[in-house]
C-alpha positions in Angstrom: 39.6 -42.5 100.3 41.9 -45.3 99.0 41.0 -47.1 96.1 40.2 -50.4 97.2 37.9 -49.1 99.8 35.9 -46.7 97.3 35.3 -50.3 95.3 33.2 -52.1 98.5 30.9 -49.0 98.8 27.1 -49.7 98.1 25.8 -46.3 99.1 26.7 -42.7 99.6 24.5 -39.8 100.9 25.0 -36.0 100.1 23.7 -33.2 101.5 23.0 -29.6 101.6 26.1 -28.0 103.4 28.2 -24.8 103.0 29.6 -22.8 100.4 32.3 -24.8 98.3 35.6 -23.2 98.2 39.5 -24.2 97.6 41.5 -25.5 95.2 42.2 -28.8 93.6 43.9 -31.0 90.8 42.0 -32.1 88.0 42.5 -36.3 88.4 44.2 -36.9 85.1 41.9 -37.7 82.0 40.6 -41.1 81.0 40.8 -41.0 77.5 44.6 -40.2 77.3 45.3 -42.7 79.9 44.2 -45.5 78.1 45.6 -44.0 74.9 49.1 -43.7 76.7 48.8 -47.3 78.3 48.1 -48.6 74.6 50.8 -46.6 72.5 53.4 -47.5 75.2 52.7 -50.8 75.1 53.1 -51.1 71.0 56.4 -48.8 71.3 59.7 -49.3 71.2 61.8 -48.5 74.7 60.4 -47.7 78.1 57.4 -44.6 78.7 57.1 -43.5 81.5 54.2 -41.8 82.7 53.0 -39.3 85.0 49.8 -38.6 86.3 47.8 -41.6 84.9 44.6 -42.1 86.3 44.2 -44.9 88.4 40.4 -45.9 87.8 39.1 -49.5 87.1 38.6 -48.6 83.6 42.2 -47.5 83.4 43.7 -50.3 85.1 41.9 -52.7 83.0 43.6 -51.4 80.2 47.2 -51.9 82.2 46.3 -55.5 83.0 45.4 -56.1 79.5 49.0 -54.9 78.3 50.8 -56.9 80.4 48.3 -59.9 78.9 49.8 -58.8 75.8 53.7 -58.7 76.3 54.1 -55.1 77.6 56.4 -55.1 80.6 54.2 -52.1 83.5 55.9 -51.0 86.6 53.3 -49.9 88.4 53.8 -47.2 90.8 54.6 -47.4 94.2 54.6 -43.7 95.7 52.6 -41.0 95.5 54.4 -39.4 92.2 51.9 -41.5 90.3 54.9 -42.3 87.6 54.1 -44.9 85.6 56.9 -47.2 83.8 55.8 -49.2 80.3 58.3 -51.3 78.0 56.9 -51.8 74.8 57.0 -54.6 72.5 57.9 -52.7 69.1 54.5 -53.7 68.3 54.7 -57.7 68.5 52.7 -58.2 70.9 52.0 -62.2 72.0 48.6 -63.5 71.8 46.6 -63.2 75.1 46.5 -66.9 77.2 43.1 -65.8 79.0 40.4 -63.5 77.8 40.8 -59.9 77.9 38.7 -58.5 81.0 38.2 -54.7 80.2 35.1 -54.7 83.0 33.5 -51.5 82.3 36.0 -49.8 79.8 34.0 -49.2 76.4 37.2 -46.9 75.3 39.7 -49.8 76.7 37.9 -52.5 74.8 37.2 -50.7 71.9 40.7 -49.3 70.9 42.6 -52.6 72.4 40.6 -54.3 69.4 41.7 -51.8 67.1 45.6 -52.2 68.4 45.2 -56.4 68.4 43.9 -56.3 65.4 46.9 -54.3 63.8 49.2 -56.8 65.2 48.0 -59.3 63.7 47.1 -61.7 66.9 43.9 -63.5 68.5 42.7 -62.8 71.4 39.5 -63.1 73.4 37.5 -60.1 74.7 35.1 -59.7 77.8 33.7 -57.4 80.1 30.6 -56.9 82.7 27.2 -57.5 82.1 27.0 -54.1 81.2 30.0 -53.6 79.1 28.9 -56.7 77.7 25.2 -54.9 76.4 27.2 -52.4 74.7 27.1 -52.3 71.1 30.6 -53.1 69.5 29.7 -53.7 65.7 30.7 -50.3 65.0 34.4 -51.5 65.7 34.0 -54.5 64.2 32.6 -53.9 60.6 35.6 -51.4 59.7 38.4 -54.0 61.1 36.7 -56.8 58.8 36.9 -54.7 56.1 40.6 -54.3 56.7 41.1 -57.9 57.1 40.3 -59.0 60.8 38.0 -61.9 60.9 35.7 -61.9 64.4 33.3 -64.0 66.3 30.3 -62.9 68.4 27.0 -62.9 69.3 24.8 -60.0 67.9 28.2 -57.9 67.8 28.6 -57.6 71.7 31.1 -59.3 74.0 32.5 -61.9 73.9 34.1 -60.8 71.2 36.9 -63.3 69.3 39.6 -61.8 67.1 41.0 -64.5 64.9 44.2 -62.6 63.8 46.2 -61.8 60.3 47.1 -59.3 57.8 45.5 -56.3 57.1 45.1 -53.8 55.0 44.3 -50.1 55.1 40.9 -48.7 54.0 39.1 -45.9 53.5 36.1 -45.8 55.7 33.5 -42.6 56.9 32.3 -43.7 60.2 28.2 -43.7 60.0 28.3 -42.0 63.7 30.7 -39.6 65.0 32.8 -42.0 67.6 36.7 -40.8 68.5 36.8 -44.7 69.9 35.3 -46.0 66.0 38.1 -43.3 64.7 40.8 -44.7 67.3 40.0 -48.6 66.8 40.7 -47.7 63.3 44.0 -45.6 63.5 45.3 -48.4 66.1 44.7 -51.0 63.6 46.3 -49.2 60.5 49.9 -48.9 62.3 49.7 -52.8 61.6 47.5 -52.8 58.2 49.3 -52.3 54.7 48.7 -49.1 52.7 46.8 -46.4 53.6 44.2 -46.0 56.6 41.3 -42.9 55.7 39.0 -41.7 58.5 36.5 -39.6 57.3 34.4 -37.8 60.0 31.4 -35.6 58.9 31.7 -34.3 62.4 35.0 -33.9 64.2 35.9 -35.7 67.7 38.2 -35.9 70.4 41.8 -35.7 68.7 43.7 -37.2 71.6 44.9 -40.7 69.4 45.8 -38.0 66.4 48.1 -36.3 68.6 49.3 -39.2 70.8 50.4 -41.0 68.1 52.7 -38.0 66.7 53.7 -37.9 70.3 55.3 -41.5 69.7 56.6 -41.1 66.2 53.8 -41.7 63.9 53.1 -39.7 61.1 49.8 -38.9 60.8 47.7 -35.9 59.0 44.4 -34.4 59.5 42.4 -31.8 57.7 39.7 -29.9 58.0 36.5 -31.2 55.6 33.6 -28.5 56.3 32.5 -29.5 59.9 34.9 -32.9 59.8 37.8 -33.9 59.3 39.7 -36.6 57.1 42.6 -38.5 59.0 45.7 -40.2 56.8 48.0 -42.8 58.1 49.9 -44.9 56.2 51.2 -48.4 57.1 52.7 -50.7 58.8 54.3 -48.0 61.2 56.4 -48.4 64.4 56.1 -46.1 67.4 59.0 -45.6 69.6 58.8 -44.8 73.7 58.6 -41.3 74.8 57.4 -40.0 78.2 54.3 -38.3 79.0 51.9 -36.4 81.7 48.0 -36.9 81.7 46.4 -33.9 81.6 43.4 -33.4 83.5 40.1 -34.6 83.1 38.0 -32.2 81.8 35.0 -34.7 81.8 35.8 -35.4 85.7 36.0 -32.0 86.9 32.3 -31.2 85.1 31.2 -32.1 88.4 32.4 -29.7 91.4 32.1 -27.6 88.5 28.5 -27.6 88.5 28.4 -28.2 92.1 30.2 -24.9 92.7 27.8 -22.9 90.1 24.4 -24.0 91.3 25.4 -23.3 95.5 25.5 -19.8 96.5 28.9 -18.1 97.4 31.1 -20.7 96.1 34.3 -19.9 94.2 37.0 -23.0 93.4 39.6 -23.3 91.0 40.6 -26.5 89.7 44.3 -27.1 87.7 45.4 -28.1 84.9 42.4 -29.1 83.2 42.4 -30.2 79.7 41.3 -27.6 77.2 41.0 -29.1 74.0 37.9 -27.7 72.1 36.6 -31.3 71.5 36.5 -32.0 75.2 35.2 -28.3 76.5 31.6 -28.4 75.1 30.0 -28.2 78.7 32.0 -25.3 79.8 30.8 -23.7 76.7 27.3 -24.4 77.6 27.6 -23.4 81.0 28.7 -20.4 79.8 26.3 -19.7 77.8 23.9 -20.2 80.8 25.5 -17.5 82.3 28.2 -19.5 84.5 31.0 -17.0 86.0 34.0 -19.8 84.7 37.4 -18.2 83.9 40.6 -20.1 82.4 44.8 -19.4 82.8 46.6 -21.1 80.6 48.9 -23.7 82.5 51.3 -25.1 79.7 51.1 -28.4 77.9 50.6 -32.0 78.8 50.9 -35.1 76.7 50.2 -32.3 73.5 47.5 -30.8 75.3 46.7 -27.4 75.9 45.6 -27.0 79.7 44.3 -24.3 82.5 43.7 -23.6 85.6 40.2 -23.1 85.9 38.1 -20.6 87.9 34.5 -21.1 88.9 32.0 -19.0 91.3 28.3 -19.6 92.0 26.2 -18.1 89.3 22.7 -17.8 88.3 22.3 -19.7 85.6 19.5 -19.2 82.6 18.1 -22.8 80.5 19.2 -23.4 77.4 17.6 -24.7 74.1 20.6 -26.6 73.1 21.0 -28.1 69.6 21.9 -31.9 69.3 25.2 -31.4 66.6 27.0 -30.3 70.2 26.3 -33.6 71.7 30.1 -35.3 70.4 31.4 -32.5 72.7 29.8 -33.5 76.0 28.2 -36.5 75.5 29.3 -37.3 79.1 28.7 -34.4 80.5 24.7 -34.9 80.0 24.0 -36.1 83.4 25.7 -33.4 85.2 24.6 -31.1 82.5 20.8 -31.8 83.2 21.6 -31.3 87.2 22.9 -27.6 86.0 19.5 -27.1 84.0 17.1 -28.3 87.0 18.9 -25.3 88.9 18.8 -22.7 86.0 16.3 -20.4 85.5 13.3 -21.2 83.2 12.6 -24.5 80.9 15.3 -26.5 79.2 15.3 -28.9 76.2 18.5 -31.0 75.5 18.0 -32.4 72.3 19.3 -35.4 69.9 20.2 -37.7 73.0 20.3 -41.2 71.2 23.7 -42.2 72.2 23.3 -41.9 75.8 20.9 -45.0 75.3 23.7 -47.2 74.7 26.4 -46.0 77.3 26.9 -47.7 81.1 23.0 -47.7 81.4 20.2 -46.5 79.2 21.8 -42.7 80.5 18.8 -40.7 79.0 16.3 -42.6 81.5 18.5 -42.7 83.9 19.1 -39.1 84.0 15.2 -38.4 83.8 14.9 -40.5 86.4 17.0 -39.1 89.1 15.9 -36.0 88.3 12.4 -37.0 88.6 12.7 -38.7 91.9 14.3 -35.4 93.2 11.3 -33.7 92.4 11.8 -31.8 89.4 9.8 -31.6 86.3 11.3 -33.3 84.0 10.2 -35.1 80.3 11.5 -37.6 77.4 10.4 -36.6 74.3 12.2 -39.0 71.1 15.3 -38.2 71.9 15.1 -34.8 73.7 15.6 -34.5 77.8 13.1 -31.5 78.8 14.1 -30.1 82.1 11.6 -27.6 84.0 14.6 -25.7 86.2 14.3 -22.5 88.7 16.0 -24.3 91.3 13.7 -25.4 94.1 14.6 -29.1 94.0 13.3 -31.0 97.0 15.8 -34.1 97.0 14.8 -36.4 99.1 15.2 -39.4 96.9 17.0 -42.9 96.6 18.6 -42.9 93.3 18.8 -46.0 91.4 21.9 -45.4 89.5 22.2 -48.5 87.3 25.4 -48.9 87.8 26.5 -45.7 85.8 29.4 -43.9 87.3 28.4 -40.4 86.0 24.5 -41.1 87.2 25.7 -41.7 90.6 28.3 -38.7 90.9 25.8 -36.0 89.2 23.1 -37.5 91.7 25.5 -36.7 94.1 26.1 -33.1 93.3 22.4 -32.6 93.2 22.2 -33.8 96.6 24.8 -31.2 97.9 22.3 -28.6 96.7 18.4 -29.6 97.2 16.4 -29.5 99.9 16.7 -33.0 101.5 19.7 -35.2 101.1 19.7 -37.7 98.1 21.5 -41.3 98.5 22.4 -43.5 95.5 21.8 -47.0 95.7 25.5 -48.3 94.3 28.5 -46.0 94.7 31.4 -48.4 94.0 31.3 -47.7 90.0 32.3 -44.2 90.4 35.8 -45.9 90.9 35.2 -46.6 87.3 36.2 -43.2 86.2 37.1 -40.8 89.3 37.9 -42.9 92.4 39.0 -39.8 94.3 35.5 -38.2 93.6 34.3 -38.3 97.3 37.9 -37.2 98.6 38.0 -34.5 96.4 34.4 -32.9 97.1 35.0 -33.3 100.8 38.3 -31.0 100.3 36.3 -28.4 98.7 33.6 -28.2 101.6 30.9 -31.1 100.3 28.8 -32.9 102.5 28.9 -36.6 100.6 29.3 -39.5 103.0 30.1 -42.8 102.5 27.2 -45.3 103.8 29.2 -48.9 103.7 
């Protein structure tokens, strides 16, 4: 389904069909295509790269580095390459507001990059982006120098611009976009930039960075990690391929594990550690998931992945795992309404300040499906065994990951589930009806 026509959907149905088999390409991964967009656009020379996913959130990231000075070809075939002329990292100051829509991880490190060049500039987003909290960016860049204006630290944010200087700062929450924002901004800042995380995160800025010349180190610190960089830095160009998402594929993952007889492989999927905490779940529930290495991609270990219907068992899973999948929960509690016996997801506070409120939103499509299902503090309890009626209209609050994990449910439970808005899925995985047609899905389009 083309882009632009996944954007004007309102609704989508899925239903109970056969088997899912085949294989398919992982859409490449969200996280390093902003990351690559970003470090291209503060490099020296031309990038060009491969594979980039072409989401909204993505391409709101692209539009904001050609706001900033960076020169993008965008592609024009169906090789998906990507061509970025940097700015050496003096970027001009923005002549309209920065529009990241619904991109938290666009918004978030774009401050941390403006603010390391030294430049106002003017950020928006949607109503939801716009609820999101974005203090936690904020209080470590005016401790390195850069003055802001907002309203109860949300959007609109203002960056007033100026020197800064390096700091040491221990994030109070374990956030690879606080850790990025933070990295970004000591390649401008003077001195030394510390990140110390009591818990570690997604690596991908680490290594991207080194990718583009940087020298940066990390070492372990018990269950963290303490990043160095030291400034001002330059980056120069160097070409790249996107991975796979690992986040993405979660979901004809699970769709293939809960509906008897189905056996897919998906390729090239990303396997760093930091981004795998689902399939290790799943696996521990007894899913039948199998990985062959595949090579490298933009310094990232990836596989082709396996995966055949299994009978899954619930899990009692403990809340320091949460970094590691924290959007995978959705699609996670879909897993645990099929597994056998009574599941309790605990220490869920984040997901109340993603797209939507994503810990009621999860009970709540799960709920309206007919399973048993319970918010207690901050733990999801899910009453699995796998006779889920369906049957419902999910309100998806505009949360891309609600919608597509309502979907997947749908392709397994009794009666057919619609969702009430499925143009956001374009947010993170516009090929996501496309590509669970190819591997035997029943998920239609409404209009």
């Amino acid at each position: 389904m083309p882009h632009l026509e996944m954007q004007a959907l309102t609704r989508a149905r899925a239903r109970r069909g056969q088997p899912l088999r085949g294989v398919l390409d992982a859409p490449g991964d969200k996280s390093v295509s902003h990351r690559a967009l970003i470090l291209a656009a503060l490099a020296r020379g031309v990038t060009h790269i491969t594979g980039l996913l072409t989401s909204d959130d993505v391409l709101a990231t692209a539009r904001a580095m050609e706001a900033l000075g960076a020169d993008i070809s965008w592609p024009v075939s169906d090789a998906n390459i990507w061509t970025v002329t940097g700015c050496a990292g003096l970027w001009s100051p923005p002549e309209a507001p920065l529009d990241f829509g619904n991109s938290g991880t666009g918004v978030r490190l774009t401050m941390g990059a403006v603010a390391g060049a030294g430049i106002p500039a003017v950020f928006t987003g949607d109503e939801s982006l716009s609820s999101r909290p974005m203090r936690r960016v904020l209080d470590p860049l005016a401790q390195m120098g850069a003055a802001s204006r907002s309203e109860d630290g949300r959007l609109p944010v203002t960056l007033e611009g100026g020197p800064l200087t390096g700091i040491d700062y221990a994030p109070p929450i374990a956030s690879a976009q606080v850790k990025s924002a933070i990295l970004l901004a000591g390649l401008g800042a003077r001195g030394e930039t510390v990140v110390r995380e009591s818990r570690l995160t997604r690596n991908h800025t680490e290594t991207m960075l080194g990718l583009f010349g940087a020298k940066v180190s990390t070492e372990r610190d018990g269950d963290g990690a303490i990043i160095r960089l030291d400034g001002p830095q330059a980056l120069t160009a160097t070409d790249l391929i996107v991975p796979g998402d690992p986040s993405s594929a979660a979901f004809a993952t699970v769709a293939a594990l809960i509906r008897p007889g189905s056996d897919i492989t998906l390729r090239n999927v990303m396997t760093n550690p930091a981004r795998t905490g689902l399939y290790r779940v799943l696996e521990r529930m007894g899913a039948d998931i199998s990985f062959t290495p595949a090579g490298m991609a933009a310094g990232e270990a990836v596989a082709d992945m396996r995966v055949r219907a299994s009978q899954l068992n619930a899990i009692d899973l403990e809340p320091d795992i949460a970094p590691d999948l924290i959007d995978e929960y959705p699609i996670l509690a879909v897993a645990c309404a099929f597994a056998s016996g009574v599941s309790r997801l605990r220490g869920l506070a984040e997901l109340r300040a993603k797209e939507s409120d994503r810990l009621a939103a999860t009970w709540n499509l799960l709920r309206a499906n007919g399973v048993e299902t319970e918010i207690a503090g901050d733990d999801l309890i899910i009453d699995g065994g796998g006779n889920v009626g369906g049957g419902a209209a999910v309100e998806t609050e505009g949360d891309h990951r609600i919608a597509m994990a309502s979907l997947v449910l749908g392709t397994v439970s009794g009666a057919a589930v619609t969702v009430d808005k499925a143009g956001m899925i374009a947010t993170s995985y516009p090929g996501f009806i496309r590509d669970m047609k190819a591997l035997g899905a029943m998920i239609e389009p409404l209009g």
